[in-house]
C-alpha positions in Angstrom: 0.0 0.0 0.0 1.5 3.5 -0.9 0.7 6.0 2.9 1.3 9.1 3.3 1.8 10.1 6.5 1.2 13.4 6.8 2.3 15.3 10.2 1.5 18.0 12.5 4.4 17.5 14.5 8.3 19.4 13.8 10.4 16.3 12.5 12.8 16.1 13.9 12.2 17.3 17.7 12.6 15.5 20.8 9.0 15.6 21.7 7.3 11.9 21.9 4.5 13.1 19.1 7.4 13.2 16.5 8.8 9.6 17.7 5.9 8.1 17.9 5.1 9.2 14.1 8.4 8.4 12.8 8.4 5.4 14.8 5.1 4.4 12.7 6.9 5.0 9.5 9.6 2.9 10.1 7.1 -0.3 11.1 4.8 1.0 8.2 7.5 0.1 6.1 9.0 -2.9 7.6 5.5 -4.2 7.0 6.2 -3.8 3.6 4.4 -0.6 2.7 5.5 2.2 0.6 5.2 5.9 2.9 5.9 9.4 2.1 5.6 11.3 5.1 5.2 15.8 5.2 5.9 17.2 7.5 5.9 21.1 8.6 9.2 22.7 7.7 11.4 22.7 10.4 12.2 26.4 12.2 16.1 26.1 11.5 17.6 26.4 8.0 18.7 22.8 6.9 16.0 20.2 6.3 17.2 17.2 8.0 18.0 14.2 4.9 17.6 10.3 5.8 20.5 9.9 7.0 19.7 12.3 10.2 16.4 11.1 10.6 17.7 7.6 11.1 20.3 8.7 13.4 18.6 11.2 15.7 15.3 8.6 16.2 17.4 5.2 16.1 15.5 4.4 13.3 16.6 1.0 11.0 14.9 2.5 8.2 13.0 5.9 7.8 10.3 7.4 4.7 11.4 9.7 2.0 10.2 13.0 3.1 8.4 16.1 1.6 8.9 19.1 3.9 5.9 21.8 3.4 6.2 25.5 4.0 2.8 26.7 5.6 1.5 29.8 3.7 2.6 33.2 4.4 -1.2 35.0 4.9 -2.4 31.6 7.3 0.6 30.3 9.0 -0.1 27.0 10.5 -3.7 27.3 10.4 -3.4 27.1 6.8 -0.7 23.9 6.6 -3.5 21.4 6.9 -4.6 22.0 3.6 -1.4 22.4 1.9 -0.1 19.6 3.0 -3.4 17.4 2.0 -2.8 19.3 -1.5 0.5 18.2 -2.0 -0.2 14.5 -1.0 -3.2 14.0 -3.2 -1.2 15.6 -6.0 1.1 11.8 -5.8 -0.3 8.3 -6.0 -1.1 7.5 -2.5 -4.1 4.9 -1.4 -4.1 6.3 2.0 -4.0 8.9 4.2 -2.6 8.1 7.6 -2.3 11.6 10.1 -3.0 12.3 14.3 -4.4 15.7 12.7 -8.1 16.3 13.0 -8.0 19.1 10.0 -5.8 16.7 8.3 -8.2 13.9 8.1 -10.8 16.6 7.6 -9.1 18.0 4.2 -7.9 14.5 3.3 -11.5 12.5 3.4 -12.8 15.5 1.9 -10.2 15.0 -1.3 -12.0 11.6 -1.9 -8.8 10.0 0.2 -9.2 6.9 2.4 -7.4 7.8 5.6 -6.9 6.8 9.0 -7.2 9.2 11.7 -5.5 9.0 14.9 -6.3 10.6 18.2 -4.2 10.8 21.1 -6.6 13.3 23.0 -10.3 14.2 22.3 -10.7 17.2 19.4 -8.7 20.3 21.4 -10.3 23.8 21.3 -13.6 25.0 19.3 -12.3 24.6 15.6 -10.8 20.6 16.8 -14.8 19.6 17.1 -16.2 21.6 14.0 -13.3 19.6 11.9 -13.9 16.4 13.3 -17.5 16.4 13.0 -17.3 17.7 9.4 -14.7 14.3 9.0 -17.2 12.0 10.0 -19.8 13.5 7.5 -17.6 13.3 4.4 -18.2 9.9 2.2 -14.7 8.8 1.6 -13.6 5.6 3.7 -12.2 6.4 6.9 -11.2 4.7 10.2 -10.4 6.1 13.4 -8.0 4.8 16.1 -7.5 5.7 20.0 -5.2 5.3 22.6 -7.1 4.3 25.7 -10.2 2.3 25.9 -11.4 5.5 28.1 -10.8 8.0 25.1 -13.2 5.8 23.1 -15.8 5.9 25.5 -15.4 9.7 25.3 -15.7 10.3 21.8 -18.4 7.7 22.1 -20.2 9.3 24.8 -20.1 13.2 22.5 -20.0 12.8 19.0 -21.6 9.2 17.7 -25.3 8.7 18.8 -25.3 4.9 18.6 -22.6 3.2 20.6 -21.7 0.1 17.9 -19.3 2.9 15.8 -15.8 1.1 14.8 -13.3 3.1 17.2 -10.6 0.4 17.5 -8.1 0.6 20.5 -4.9 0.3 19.9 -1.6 1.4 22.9 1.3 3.4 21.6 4.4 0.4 21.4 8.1 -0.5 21.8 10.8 -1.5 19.5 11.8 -4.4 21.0 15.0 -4.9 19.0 16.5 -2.0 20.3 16.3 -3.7 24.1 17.7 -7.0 23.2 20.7 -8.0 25.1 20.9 -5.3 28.1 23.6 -5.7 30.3 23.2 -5.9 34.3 22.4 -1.8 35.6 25.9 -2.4 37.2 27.2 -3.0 33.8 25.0 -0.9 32.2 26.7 2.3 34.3 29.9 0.9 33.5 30.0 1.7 29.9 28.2 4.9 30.7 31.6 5.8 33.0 29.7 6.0 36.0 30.5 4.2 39.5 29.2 0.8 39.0 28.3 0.1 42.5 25.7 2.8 43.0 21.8 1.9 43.3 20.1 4.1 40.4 17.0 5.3 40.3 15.8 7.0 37.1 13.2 9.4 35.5 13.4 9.5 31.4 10.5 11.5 30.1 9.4 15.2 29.4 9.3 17.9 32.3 6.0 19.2 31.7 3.1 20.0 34.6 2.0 16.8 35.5 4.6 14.1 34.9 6.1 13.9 38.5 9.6 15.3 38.5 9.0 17.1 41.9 8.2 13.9 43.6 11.4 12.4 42.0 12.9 15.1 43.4 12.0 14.9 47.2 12.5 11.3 47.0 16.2 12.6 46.1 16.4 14.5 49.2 14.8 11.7 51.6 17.6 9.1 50.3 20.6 10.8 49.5 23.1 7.8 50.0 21.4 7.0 46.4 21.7 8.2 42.8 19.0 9.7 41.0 18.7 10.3 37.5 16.8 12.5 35.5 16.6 12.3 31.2 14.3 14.7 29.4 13.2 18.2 28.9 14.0 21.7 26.7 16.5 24.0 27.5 14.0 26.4 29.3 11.9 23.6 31.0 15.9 22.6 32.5 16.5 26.1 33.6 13.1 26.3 35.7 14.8 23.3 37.8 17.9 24.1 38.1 17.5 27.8 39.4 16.3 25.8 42.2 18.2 24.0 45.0 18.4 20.4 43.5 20.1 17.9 45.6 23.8 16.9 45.2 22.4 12.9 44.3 20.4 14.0 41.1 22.2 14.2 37.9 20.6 15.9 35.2 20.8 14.3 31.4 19.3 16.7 29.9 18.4 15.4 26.3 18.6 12.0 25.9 18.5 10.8 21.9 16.6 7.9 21.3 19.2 5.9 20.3 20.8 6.2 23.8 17.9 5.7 26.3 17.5 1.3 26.3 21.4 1.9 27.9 20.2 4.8 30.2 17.3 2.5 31.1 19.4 -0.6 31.9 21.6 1.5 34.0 18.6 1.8 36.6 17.9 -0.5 39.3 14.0 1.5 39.5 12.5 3.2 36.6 9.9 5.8 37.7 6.8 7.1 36.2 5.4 9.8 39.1 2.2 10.5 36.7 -0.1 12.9 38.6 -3.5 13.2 39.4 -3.6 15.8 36.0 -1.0 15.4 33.3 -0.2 18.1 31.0 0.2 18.1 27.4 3.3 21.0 26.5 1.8 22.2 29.7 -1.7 22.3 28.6 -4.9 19.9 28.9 -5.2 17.3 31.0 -4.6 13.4 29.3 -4.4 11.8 33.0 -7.7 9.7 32.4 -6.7 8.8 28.6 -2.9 8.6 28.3 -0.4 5.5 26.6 2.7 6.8 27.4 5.6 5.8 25.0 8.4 5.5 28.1 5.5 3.4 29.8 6.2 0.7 27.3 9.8 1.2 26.9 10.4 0.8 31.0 8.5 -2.6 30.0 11.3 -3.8 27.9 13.9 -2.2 29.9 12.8 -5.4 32.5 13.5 -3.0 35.3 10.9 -2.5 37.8 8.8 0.0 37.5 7.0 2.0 40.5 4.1 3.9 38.8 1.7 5.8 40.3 -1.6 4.0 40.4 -4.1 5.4 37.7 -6.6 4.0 36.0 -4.8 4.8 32.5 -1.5 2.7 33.8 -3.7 0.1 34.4 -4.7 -1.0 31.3 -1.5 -2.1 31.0 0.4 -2.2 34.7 -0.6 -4.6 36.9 0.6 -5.9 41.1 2.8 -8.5 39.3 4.8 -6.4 36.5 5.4 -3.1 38.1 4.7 -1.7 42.1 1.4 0.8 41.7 2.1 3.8 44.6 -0.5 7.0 45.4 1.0 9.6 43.5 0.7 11.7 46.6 2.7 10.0 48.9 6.1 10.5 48.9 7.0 8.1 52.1 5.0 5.1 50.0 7.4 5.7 47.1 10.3 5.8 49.4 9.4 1.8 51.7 8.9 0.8 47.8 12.5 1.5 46.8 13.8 0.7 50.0 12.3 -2.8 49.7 13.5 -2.5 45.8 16.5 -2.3 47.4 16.6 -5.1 50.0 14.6 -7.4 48.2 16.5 -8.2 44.8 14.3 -11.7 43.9 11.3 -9.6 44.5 12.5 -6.4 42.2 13.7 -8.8 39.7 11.1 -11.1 39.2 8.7 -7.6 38.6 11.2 -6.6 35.9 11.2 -10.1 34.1 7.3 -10.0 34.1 7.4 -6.6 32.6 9.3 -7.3 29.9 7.2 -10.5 28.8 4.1 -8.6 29.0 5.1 -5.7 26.6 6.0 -8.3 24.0 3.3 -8.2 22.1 3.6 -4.3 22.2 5.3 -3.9 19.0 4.9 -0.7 16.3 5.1 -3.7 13.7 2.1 -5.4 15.5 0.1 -1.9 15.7 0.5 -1.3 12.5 -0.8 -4.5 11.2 -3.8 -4.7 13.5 -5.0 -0.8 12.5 -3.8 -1.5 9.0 -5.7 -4.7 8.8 -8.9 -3.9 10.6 -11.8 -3.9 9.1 -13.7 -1.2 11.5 -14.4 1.6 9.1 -16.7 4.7 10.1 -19.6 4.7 7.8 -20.5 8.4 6.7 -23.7 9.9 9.1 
């Protein structure tokens, strides 16, 4: 099948909505498809060829790439269309975008496509497209997250509750966490002492995502190490004006390519989710979220101390990860003191995690939203 992925998101940036697109691409392909993904043009001068794409995502093989300029008068409001324009102009049998105007512009072009929503429509003109989308006559399909961002959109926008919304988790390439050495190892080759419990934090630094609990935790146990992978420049900055304990080291950026060995290097992987999770500090995705890092912690086979939402738990369970009140700092500190003491009991959590993510795959996402036959018929 010839896709066109067509993208809101910068490629390339460090932000999870580019991986996770590129990410599709590459098992898109690998399942033998032909895609041409477009993509905004990025803010800096050189547009980034294959070569960088594969490096900076860790990529094995990546899409040939149309770069789209958004006009002058409409900016990005007007990018939507142009980039629909430019797609339709080449053969392509599908449309494939997490972009409600997207899907909106492509369906209404007389293009199958797949639409893909991470979050219910956002803002006034996010319901007016998606509405319009499901009146246009083209074939369509939609795909979700969560099983509670389904009931949402079931709940506002479709009046009979058998509507094809398939469910499908974001995923892990498992190849890329093959072979991990021991954490001690692990902070060997990374020049660190290899003696040293480690607990880490790799994720974004927005509102919501639990870097402050990480960092009282710090402070409580300072005889361990702490380390913390994620973030902008200016997100960084906000921390470290502050008084951050001598125990937390700060990676700043981690590429892609580097974080199974950052992960490995941890005894405890955390994911200090709170009771509302921002989006680039906006929103709230608390009760709907998938989070990429959730699945690659899986593989890591570290355990995983997660604060206990209903979200996590559509994946997370008492025997593949410890579940903690994100509002209790002294409950996360007994966990990873008995992480600590109680090596069968930490490892055996790991080993379960990583079996239970394996059939968390982009290759198997693909094929399941790919192959399904849940279309949305036309109102």
């Amino acid at each position: 099948m010839r896709i066109a992925y067509l993208s809101s998101a910068e490629i390339p940036s460090p932000t999870a909505h580019s991986l996770q697109v590129m990410k599709m691409c590459e098992a898109m392909i690998e399942e033998g498809h032909s895609v041409r993904l477009f993509a905004p043009c990025p803010r800096r001068d050189a547009v980034p060829d294959d070569s960088e794409l594969l490096a900076f995502y860790g990529l094995g093989a990546a899409p040939s790439s149309v770069f789209v300029e958004p006009p002058r008068l409409l900016g990005r409001r007007g990018l939507a269309f142009r980039m629909v324009r430019k797609a339709l102009r080449e053969k392509i049998d599908l449309v494939y975008t997490r972009g409600v105007d997207i899907a909106f512009f492509a369906s209404r072009g007389g293009c199958p496509s797949v639409l893909e929503l991470h979050q219910m429509p956002p803002g006034w003109t996010g319901p007016w497209y998606f509405r319009a989308y499901l009146r246009q006559g083209s074939p369509k399909r939609l795909v979700v997250i969560s099983p509670r961002l389904r009931q949402l959109l079931l709940g506002r926008y479709f009046p009979r509750a058998d509507r094809a919304v398939l469910v499908a988790p974001d995923a892990v390439d498992l190849r890329r966490y093959d072979r991990l050495p021991s954490p001690a190892e692990a902070r060997r080759r990374l020049g660190r002492a290899p003696e040293q419990f480690t607990v880490g934090y790799l994720g974004s630094l927005y509102e919501g995502r639990g870097v402050e609990l990480v960092l009282a935790l710090a402070e409580r146990m300072p005889e361990l190490r702490f380390q913390i992978g994620g973030g902008n420049e200016g997100q960084l900055e906000n921390y470290l004006r502050r008084e951050i304990p001598p125990n937390v080291e700060w990676l700043r950026h981690v590429p892609h390519a580097d974080i199974p060995l950052q992960e490995a290097a941890c005894e405890v992987l955390l994911m200090p989710y709170q009771r509302k999770v921002t989006v680039q500090g906006k929103g709230d995705t608390a009760e709907i979220m998938s989070p990429l890092k959730l699945f690659e912690y899986m593989a890591a086979g570290r355990l995983i101390m997660a604060s206990d939402l209903p979200a996590l738990r559509e994946v997370l369970n008492e025997s593949n990860s410890v579940l903690l009140p994100p509002d209790s700092p002294l409950d996360w500190q007994r966990a990873i003191r008995r992480a600590q003491q109680d090596v069968p009991w930490r490892e055996a959590r790991g080993r379960k995690a990583r079996e239970d993510v394996t059939p968390y795959t982009w290759r198997n996402r693909v094929r399941t939203i790919l192959e399904s036959d849940r279309t949305l018929d036309h109102e």
